[in-house]
BALO-192941 format. One record per residue (C-alpha): residue in three letters; y negated, x negated, z negated. Coordinates in nm, 3 decimals. Example, Ala and Ser with C-alpha at 12.3 -4.5 7.8 and 13.67 -1.06 7.14 Angstrom:
2
@residu=ALA, yy=0.450, xx=-1.230, zz=-0.780
@residu=SER, yy=0.106, xx=-1.367, zz=-0.714
//
This chain:
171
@residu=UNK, yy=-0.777, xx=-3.245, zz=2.988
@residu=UNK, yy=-1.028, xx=-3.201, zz=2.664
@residu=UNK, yy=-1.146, xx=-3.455, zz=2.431
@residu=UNK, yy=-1.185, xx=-3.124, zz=2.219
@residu=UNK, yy=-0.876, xx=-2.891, zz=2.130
@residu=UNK, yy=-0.527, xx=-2.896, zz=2.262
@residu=UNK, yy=-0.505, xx=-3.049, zz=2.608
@residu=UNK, yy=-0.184, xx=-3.141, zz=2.843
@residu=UNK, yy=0.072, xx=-3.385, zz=2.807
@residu=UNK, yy=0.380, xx=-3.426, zz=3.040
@residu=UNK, yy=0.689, xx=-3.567, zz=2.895
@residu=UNK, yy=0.805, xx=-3.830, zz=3.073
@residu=UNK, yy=1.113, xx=-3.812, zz=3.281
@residu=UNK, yy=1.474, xx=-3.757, zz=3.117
@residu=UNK, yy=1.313, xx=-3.667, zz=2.789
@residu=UNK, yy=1.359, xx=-3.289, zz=2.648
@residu=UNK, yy=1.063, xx=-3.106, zz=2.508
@residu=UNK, yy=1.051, xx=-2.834, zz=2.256
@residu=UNK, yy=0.719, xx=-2.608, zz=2.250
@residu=UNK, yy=0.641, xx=-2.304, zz=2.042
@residu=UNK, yy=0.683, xx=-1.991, zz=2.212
@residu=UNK, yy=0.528, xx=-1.616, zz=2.075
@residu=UNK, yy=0.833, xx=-1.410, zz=2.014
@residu=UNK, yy=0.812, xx=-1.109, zz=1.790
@residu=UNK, yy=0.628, xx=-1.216, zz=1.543
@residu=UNK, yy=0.425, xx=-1.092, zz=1.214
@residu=UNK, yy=0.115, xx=-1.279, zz=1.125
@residu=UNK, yy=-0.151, xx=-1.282, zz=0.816
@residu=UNK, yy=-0.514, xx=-1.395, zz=0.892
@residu=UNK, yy=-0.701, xx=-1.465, zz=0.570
@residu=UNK, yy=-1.103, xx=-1.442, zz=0.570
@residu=UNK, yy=-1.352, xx=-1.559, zz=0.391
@residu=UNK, yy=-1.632, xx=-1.304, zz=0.275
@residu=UNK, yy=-1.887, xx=-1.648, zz=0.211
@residu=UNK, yy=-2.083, xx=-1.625, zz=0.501
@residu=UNK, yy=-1.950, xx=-1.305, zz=0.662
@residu=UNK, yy=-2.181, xx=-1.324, zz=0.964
@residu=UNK, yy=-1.936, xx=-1.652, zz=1.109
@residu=UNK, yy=-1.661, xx=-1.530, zz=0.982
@residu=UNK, yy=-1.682, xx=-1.179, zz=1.109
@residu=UNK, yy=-1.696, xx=-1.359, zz=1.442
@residu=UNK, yy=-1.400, xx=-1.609, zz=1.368
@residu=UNK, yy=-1.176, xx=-1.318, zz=1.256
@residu=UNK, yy=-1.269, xx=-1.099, zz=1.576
@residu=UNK, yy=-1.207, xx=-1.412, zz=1.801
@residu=UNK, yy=-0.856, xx=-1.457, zz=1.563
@residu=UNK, yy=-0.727, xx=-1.091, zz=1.614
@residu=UNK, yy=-0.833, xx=-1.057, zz=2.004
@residu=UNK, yy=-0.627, xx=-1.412, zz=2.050
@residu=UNK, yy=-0.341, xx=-1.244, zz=1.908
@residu=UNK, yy=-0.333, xx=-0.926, zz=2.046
@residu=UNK, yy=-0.413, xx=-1.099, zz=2.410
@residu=UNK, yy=-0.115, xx=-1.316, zz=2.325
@residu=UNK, yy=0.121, xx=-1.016, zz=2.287
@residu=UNK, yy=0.108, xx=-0.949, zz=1.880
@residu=UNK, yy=0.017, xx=-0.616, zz=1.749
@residu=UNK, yy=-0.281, xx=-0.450, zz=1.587
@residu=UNK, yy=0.045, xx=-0.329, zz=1.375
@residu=UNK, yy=0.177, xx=-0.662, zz=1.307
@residu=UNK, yy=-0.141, xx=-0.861, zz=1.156
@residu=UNK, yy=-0.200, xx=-0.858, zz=0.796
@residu=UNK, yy=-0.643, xx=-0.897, zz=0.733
@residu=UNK, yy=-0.656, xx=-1.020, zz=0.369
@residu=UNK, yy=-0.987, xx=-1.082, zz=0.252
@residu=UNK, yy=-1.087, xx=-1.316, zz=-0.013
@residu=UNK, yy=-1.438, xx=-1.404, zz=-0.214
@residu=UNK, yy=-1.449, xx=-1.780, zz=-0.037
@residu=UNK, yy=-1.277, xx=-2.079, zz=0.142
@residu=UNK, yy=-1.227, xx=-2.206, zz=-0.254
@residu=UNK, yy=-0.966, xx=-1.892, zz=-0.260
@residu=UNK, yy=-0.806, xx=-1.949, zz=0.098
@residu=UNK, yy=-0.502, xx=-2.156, zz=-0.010
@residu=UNK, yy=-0.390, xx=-1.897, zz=-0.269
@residu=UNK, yy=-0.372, xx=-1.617, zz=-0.112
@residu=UNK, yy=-0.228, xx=-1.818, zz=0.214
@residu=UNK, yy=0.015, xx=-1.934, zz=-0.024
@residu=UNK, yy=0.154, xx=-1.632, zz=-0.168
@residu=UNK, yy=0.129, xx=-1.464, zz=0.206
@residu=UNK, yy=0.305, xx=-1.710, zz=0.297
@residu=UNK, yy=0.594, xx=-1.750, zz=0.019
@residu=UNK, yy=0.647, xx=-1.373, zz=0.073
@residu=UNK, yy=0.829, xx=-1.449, zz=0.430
@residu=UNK, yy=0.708, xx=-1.136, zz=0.581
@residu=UNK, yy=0.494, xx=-1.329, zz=0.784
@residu=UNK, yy=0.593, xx=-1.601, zz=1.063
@residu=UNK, yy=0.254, xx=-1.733, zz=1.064
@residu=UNK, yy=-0.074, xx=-1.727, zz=0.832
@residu=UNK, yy=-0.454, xx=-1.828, zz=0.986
@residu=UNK, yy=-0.688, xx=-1.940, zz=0.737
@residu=UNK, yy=-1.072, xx=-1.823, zz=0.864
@residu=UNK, yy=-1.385, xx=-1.907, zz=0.682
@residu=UNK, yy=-1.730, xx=-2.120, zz=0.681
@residu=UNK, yy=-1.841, xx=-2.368, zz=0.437
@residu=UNK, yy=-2.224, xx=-2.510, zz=0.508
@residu=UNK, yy=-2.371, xx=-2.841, zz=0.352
@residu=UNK, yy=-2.613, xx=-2.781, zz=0.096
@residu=UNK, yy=-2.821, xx=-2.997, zz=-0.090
@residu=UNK, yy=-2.484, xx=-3.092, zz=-0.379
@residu=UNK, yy=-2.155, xx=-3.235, zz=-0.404
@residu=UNK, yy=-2.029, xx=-2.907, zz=-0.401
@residu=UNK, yy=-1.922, xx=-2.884, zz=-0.020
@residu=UNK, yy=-1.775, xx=-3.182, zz=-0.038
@residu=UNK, yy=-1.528, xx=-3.062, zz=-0.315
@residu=UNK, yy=-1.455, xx=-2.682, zz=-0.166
@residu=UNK, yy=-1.393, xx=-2.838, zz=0.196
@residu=UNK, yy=-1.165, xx=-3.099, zz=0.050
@residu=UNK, yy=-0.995, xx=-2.877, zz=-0.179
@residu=UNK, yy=-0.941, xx=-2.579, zz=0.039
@residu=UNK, yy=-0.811, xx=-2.803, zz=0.360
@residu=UNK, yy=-0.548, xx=-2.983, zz=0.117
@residu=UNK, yy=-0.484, xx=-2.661, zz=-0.052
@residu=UNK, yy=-0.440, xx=-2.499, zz=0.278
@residu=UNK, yy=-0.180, xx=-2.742, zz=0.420
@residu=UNK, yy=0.024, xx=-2.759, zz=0.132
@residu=UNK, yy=0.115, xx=-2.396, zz=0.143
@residu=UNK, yy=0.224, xx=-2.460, zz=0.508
@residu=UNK, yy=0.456, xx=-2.800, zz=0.349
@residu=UNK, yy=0.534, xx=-2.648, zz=0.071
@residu=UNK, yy=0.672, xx=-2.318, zz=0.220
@residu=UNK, yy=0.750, xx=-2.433, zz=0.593
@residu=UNK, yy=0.544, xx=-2.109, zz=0.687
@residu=UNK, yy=0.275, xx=-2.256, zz=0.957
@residu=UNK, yy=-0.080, xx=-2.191, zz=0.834
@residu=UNK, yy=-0.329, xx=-2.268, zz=1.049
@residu=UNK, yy=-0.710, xx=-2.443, zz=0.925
@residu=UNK, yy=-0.983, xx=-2.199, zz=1.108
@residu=UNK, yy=-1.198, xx=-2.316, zz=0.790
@residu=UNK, yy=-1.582, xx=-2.447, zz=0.983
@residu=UNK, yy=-1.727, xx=-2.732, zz=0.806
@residu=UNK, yy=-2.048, xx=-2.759, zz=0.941
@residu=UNK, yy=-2.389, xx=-2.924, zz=0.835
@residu=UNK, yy=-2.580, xx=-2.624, zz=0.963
@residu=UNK, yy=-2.514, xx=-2.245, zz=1.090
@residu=UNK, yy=-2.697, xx=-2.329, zz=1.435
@residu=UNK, yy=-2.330, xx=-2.555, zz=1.375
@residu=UNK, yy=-2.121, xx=-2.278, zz=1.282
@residu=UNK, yy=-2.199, xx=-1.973, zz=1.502
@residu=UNK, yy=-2.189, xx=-2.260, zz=1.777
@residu=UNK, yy=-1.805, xx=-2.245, zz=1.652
@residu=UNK, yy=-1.781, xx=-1.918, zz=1.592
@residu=UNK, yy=-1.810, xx=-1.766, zz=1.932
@residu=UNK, yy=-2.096, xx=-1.981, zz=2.052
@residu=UNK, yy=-2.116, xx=-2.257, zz=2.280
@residu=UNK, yy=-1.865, xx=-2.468, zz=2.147
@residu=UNK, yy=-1.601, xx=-2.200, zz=2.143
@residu=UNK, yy=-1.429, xx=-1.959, zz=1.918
@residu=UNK, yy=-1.275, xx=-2.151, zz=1.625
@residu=UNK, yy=-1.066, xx=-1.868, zz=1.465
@residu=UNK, yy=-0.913, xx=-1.810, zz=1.825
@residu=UNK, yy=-0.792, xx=-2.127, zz=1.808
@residu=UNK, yy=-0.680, xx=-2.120, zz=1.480
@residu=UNK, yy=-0.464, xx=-1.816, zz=1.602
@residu=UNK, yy=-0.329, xx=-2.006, zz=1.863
@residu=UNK, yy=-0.242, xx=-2.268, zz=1.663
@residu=UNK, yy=-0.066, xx=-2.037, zz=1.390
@residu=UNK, yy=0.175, xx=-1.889, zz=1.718
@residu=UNK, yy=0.240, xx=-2.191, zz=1.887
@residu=UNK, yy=0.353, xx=-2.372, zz=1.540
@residu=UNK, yy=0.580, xx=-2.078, zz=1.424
@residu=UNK, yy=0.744, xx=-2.017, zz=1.767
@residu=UNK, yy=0.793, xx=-2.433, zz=1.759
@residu=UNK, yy=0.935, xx=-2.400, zz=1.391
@residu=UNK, yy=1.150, xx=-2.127, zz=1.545
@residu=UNK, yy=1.284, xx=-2.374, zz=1.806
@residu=UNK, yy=1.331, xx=-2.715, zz=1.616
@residu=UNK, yy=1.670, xx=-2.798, zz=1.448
@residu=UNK, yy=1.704, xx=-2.703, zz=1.109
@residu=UNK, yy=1.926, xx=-2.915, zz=0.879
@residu=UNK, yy=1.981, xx=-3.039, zz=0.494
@residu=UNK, yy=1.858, xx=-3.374, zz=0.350
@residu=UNK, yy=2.106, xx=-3.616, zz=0.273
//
């Protein structure tokens, strides 16, 4: 039971539920070098998840890339490849004194989830938008958790769900 992250549900009696599962699975994590010292920590907390949750040092592609602006490319193309079950986006955008965190976090987060729609490849948001780094390395291993991990989590449970729900054409 969290008012932050993923928590329990139980589905109610009679009803079937379908959750992700890790199978074998490949998966790209793609970092951003802007503010390396969070993101260092959300990429370590990102490739420990995995490996604790059964995937390979072997099996997880590390692309790096200048900034969070260049996250949904190269998630994109990672993802359009289809080598990949699963891609984790990882980086850290902090308010400044402009508009100009306003229009990277907006553009990255839409450009981030329309790889995942428009290629049905899950791609997880581990991008921190936070008004401070006291905020971020809070997220980024600190207090308030490890951000990337989460992200990682979130890349394996959606592909192994993906794996499981029907598959059909539209009409």
């Amino acid at each position: 039971m969290s008012d932050e992250g993923p928590g329990t549900l139980t589905v109610p009696d009679g009803c079937h539920a379908v959750e992700g599962r890790v199978l074998d699975q490949d998966v790209a994590v793609v970092a951003s070098r802007y503010n390396s010292d969070v993101v260092q920590r959300l990429l370590d907390g990102a490739v420990a998840r995995l490996m604790e949750r059964g995937i390979g040092a072997d099996r997880i592609t590390v692309v790096l890339v200048p900034g969070a602006w260049e996250l949904p490319l190269a998630c994109r193309r990672l993802a359009e490849a289809g080598s990949h079950q699963a891609v984790v986006a990882l980086g850290c955008v902090i308010r400044g004194g402009t508009p100009h965190f306003e229009y990277v976090c907006n553009e990255a987060s839409r450009g981030v989830i329309q790889a995942a729609l428009d290629t049905g490849v899950p791609v997880s948001f581990g991008l921190l938008t936070c008004d401070t780094m006291e905020q971020a390395l809070a997220r980024a291993g600190g207090e308030s958790g490890n951000k990337g991990a989460d992200a990682a989590d979130a890349a394996l449970e959606m592909a192994g769900l993906l794996r499981a729900l029907p598959r059909g054409s539209r009409r």
